[in-house]
C-alpha positions in Angstrom: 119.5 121.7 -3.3 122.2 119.2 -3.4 122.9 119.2 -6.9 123.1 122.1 -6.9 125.8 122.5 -4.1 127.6 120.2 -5.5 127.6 122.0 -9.1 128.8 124.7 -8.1 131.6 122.5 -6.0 132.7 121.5 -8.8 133.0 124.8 -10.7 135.3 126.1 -8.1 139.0 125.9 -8.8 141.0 123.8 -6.2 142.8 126.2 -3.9 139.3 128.9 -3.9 138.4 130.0 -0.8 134.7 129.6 -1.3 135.4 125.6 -2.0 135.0 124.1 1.4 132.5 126.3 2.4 130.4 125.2 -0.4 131.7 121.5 0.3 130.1 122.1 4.2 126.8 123.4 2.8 126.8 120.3 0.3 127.4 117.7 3.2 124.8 119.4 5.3 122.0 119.4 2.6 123.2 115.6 1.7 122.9 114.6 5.5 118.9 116.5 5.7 118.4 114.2 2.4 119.3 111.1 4.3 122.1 110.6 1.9 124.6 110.1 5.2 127.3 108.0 3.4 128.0 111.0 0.7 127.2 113.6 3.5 130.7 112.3 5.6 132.4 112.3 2.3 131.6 115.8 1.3 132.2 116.7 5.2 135.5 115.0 5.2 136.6 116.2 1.7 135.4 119.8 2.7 137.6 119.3 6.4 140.8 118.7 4.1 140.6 122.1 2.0 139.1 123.8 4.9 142.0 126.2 7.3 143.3 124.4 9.9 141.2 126.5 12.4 137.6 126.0 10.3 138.0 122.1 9.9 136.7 121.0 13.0 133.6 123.2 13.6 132.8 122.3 9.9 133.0 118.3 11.3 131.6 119.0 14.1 128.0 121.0 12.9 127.6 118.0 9.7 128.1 115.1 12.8 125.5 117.4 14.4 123.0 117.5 11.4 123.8 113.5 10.7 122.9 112.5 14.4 119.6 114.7 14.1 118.9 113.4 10.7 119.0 109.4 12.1 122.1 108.4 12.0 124.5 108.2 14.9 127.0 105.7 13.0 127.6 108.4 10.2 128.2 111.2 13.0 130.5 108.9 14.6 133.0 108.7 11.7 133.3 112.3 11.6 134.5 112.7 15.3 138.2 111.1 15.1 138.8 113.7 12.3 137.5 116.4 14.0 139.3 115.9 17.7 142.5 115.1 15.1 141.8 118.5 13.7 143.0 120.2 17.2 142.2 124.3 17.4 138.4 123.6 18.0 136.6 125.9 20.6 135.1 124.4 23.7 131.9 124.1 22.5 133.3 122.4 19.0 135.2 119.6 21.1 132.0 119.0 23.6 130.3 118.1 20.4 132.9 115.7 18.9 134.0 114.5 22.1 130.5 113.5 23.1 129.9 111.6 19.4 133.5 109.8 20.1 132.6 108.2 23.7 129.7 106.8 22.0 131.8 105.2 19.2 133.6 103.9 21.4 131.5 102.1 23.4 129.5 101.2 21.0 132.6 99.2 19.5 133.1 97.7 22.7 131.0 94.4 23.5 131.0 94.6 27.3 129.4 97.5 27.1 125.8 97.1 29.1 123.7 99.6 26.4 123.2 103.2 27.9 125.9 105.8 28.4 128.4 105.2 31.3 129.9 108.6 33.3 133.0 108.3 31.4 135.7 110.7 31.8 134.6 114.0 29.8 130.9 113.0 29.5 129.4 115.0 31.9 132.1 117.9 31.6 131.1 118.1 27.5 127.7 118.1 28.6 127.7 120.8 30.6 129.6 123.3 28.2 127.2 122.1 25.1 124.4 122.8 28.0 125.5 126.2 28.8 126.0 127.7 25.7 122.6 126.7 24.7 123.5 124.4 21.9 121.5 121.3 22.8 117.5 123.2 21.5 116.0 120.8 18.5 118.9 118.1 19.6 116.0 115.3 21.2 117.5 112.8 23.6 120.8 115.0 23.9 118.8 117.5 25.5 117.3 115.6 28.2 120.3 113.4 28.1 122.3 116.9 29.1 119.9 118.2 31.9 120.1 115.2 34.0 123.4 115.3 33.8 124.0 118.7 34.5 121.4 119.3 37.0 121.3 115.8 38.1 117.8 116.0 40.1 114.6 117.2 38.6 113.8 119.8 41.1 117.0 121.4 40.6 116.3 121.9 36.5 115.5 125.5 36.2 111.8 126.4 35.0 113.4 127.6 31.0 114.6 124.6 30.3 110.9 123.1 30.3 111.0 125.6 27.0 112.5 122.4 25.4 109.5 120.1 25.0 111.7 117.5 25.3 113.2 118.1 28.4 109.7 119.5 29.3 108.2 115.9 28.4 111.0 113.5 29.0 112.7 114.9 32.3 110.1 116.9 34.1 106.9 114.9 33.1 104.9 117.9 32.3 103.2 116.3 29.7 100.4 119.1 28.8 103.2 121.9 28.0 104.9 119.6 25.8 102.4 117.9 23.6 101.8 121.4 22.3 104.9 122.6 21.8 106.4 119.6 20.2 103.2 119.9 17.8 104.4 123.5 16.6 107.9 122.1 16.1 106.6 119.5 14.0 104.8 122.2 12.0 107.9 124.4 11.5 110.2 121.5 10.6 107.7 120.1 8.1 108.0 123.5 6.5 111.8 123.7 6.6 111.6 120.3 4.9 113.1 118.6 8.0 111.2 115.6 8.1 113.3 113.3 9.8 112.8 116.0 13.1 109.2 116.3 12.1 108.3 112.4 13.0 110.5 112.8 16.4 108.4 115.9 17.4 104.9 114.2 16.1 105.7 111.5 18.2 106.6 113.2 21.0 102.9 114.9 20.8 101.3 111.7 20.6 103.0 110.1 23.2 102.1 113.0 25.9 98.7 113.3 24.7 98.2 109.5 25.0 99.8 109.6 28.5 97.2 112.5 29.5 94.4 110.6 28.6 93.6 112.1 25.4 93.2 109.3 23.4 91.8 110.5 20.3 94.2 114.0 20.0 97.2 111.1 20.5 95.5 109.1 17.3 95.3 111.9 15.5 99.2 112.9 16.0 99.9 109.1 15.9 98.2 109.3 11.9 100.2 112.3 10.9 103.7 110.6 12.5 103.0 107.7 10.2 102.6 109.8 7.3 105.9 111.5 7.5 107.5 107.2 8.6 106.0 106.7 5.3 107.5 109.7 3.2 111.0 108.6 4.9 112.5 105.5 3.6 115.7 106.2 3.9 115.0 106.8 7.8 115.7 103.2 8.7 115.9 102.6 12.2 116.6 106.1 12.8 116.2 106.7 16.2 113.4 108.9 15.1 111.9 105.6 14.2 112.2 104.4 17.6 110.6 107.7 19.2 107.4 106.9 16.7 108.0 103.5 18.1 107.7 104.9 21.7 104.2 106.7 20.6 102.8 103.6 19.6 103.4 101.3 22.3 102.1 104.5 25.1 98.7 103.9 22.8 98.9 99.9 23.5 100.0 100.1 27.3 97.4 102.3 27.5 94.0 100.0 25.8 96.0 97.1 27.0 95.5 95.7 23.8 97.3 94.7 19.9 100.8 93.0 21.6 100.6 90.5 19.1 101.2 93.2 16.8 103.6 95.3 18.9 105.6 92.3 19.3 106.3 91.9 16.0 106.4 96.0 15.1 109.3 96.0 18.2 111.3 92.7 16.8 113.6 94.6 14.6 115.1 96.8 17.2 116.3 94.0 19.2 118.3 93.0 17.1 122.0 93.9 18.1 123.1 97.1 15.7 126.4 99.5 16.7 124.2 103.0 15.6 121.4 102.2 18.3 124.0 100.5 21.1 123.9 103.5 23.9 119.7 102.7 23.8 120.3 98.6 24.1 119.0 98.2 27.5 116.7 100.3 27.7 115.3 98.5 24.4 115.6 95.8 26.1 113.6 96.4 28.6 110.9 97.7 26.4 111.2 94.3 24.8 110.5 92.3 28.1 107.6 94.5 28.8 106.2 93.6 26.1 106.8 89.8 26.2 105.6 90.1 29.9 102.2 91.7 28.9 102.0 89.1 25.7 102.3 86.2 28.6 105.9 85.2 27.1 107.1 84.6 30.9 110.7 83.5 29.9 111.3 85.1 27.0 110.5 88.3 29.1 112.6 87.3 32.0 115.6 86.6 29.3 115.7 90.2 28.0 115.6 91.6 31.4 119.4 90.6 31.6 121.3 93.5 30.0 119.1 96.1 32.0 119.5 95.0 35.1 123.4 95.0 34.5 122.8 98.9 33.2 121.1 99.7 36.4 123.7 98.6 38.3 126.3 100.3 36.5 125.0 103.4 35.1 124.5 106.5 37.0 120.8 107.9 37.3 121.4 110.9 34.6 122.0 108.5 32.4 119.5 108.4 29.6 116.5 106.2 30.2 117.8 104.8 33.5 114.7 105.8 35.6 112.4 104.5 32.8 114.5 101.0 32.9 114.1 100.8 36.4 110.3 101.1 36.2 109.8 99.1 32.9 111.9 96.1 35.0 109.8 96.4 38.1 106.4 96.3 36.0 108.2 92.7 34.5 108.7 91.2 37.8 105.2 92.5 38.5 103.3 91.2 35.9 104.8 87.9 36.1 104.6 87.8 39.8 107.7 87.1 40.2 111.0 87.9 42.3 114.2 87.6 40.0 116.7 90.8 40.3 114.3 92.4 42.7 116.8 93.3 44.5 119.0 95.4 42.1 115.8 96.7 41.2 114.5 98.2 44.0 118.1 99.4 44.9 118.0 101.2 41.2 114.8 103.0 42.2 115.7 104.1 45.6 119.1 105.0 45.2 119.1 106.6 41.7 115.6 106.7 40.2 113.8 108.6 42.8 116.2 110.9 44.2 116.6 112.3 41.0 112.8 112.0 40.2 113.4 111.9 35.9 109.8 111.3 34.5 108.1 109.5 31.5 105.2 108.8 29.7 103.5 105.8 31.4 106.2 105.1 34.1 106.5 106.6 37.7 109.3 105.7 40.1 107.0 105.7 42.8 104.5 102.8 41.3 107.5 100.7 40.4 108.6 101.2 44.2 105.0 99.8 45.3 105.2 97.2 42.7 108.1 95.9 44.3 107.5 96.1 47.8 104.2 94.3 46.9 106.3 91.3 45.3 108.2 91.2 48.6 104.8 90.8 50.6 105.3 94.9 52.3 101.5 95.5 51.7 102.2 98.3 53.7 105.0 100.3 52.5 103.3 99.4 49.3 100.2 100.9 50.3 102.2 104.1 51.1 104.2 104.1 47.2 100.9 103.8 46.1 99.4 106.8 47.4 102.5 108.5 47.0 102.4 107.6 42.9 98.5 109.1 43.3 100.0 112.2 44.3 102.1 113.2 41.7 99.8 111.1 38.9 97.3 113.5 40.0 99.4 116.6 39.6 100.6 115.7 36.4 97.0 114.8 34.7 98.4 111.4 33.6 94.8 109.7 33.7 95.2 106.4 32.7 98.5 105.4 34.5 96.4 107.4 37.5 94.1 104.3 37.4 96.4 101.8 36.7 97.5 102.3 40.7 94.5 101.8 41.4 94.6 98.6 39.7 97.3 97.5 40.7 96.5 98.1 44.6 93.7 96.1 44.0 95.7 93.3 42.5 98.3 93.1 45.4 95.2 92.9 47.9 93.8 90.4 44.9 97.0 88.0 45.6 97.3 88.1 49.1 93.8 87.2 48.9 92.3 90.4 50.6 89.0 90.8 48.3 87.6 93.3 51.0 90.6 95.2 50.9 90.7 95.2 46.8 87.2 96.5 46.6 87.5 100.1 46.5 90.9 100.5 44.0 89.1 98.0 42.2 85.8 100.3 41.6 87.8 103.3 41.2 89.8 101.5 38.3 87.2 100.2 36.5 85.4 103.7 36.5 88.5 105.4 35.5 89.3 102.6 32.8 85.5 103.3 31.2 86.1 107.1 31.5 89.5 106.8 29.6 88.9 103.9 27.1 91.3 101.2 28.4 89.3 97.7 27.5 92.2 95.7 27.8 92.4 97.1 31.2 89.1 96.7 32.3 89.1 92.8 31.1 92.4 92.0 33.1 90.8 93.4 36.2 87.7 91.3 35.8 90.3 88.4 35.1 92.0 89.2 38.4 88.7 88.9 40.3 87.6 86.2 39.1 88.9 83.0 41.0 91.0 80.7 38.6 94.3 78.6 38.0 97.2 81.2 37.4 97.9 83.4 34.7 99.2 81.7 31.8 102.5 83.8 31.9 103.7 82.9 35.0 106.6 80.3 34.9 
């Protein structure tokens, strides 16, 4: 389709009215190719033979196919010209202003790693929110809800329409998986594959977090068979959504970190185009470390995400998850470093606006810490509170994992009476669900022995 664009392009005298419509069309279909550096320049060359009034929409919707497509970076050098444009609508300039914030910070190197409440965030948010522009836009989506609605009980019931938002902000895991399964369908068939692995993963990730281990393998196979038709993908952020999926599977059997480890490595690795995710990657990273028994290397990457909880606002995306990935660090090394920002980031911000995810809940991360700081307690009553809404949203295997983990605070303050009963109930669930790796670290917990190897 592209060469062909660009034929006819070419064929049209300079000064035609038709050119830099055709010119838009060409930078579109180059940007769905994954051909983003001749995408911007066919988006710029069409903005500079488009009328004054059509060149910023035209920047604006082939920034909007670029950051779909994978790449952020490529959609950033399109917003400057755009705002420079002037005469863009509302909805035009939410779009651009939004892509420019992110350039920005991601130019800056003080910058913790997740989106700050900048003048003009929110505000753009809200008008791209309320004109219904954000459907089939991923993280935006979710990114735009929080921000608009700010607590998850005040997100009205359409927007769980957007399996995103459905999946990523209200935890309603078994609505999702399905829908983000027929998106995938219809975007294979449009040829948008680059959407199609963001959706597949999605799937996979809320099946997995349901329990349903073989439907999330099965989703997991077909995502890697689109990873594997798109090169040119990179380190899309697509990429890291199938990323995501992988590691629910792991956190879930408790086993393969060697492997995860390595699979994660790459995105670590400072890169502008993937900046505004930083901490949170971060703190993805230290998980994993922690659960590989790489104590300091663990405690090391938990640097930048406790700076982002302190600074960012709740809305922001991935700040609930960071709170809880952090706690379940400190947890699983047993140890009591930034506990305090910690647990102020999950009272103050993470559960009063209640954002859920696959494989984290605000409330266990609560009882994780006030376990740490010896409230067996209050602890108790996180617990049972994390029960509650585990229960109610049929995530089975981080259900049990409560239940493991009750049993392991009893376990350290050496209360083996008291450990009994979450202990039984964990194992059960863990040979219901297929969690090995689980089962084997609660036997390793009741068993009497030196400490853990990753404690430091």
């Amino acid at each position: 389709r592209a060469r062909f664009l660009r034929m006819a392009r070419d064929l049209l005298p300079a000064g035609d009215d038709r050119r830099a419509a055709t010119a838009a069309r060409l930078a579109v279909a180059l940007a769905c190719a994954l051909r983003f550096d001749d995408a911007v320049a066919a988006a710029l060359e069409a903005a500079a033979e488009a009328d004054p009034g059509t060149a910023a929409p035209l920047l604006a919707e082939v920034a909007t196919v670029l950051a779909t497509a994978g790449s952020n970076r490529h959609a950033w050098q399109l917003a400057p010209a755009g705002l420079a444009a002037g005469g863009a609508d509302p909805v035009t300039r939410a779009s651009l202003v939004l892509l420019d914030l992110d350039r920005r910070e991601a130019a800056d190197p003080e910058h913790p790693g997740i989106p700050l409440d900048l003048p003009g965030r929110r505000a753009a948010l809200r008008v791209l929110h309320e004109a219904g522009r954000l459907t089939g836009r991923g993280d935006l989506a979710r990114y735009a809800v929080a921000a608009v609605h700010g607590r998850r009980d005040r997100v009205p019931p359409a927007a769980a329409a957007d399996p995103t938002v459905a999946a990523f902000v209200l935890g309603e895991y078994a609505a999702a998986a399905p829908r983000f399964a027929a998106e995938a369908d219809a975007a294979q068939e449009r040829g948008r594959l680059a959407w199609a692995v963001y959706c597949r993963a999605g799937a996979a990730r809320c099946l997995v977090a349901l329990g349903e281990l073989a439907a999330g393998r099965a989703e997991l196979d077909r995502t890697r068979e689109l990873v594997a038709r798109l090169p040119g993908l990179q380190l899309g952020w697509q990429l890291l959504h199938h990323q995501g999926a992988e590691d629910a599977l792991v956190c879930v059997l408790d086993e393969g970190w060697a492997e995860r480890r390595a699979a994660f490595a790459p995105w670590v690795a400072p890169a502008p185009e993937r900046h505004w995710g930083s901490a949170a990657i971060d703190s993805i990273a230290a998980r994993i470390e922690a659960r590989s028994g790489n104590a300091r290397a663990a405690l090391a990457l938990l640097a930048r995400p406790v700076r982002a909880l302190h600074q960012a606002p709740a809305w922001a995306p991935n700040h609930g998850r960071m709170a809880c990935e952090s706690a379940e660090v400190l947890w699983l090394l047993d140890r009591r470093d930034h506990l305090a920002v910690v647990e102020s980031a999950l009272r103050e911000k993470a559960l009063p606006a209640d954002v859920r995810f696959p494989m984290t809940d605000a409330r266990l991360a609560l009882a994780r810490v006030c376990a740490l700081d010896g409230r067996r307690d209050e602890a108790r009553r996180w617990f049972d509170a994390a029960r509650a809404v585990l229960d109610a949203q049929g995530a089975r295997p981080l259900r049990a994992v409560v239940d493991h983990d009750e049993a392991l605070m009893h376990l350290r303050a050496g209360d083996a009476a008291a450990a009994r009963d979450p202990a039984e109930r964990a194992a059960a669930a863990f040979r219901r669900i297929g969690m090995p790796g689980w089962l084997r670290r609660l036997d390793a917990a009741r068993t009497p022995g030196p400490p853990a190897a990753g404690r430091v």
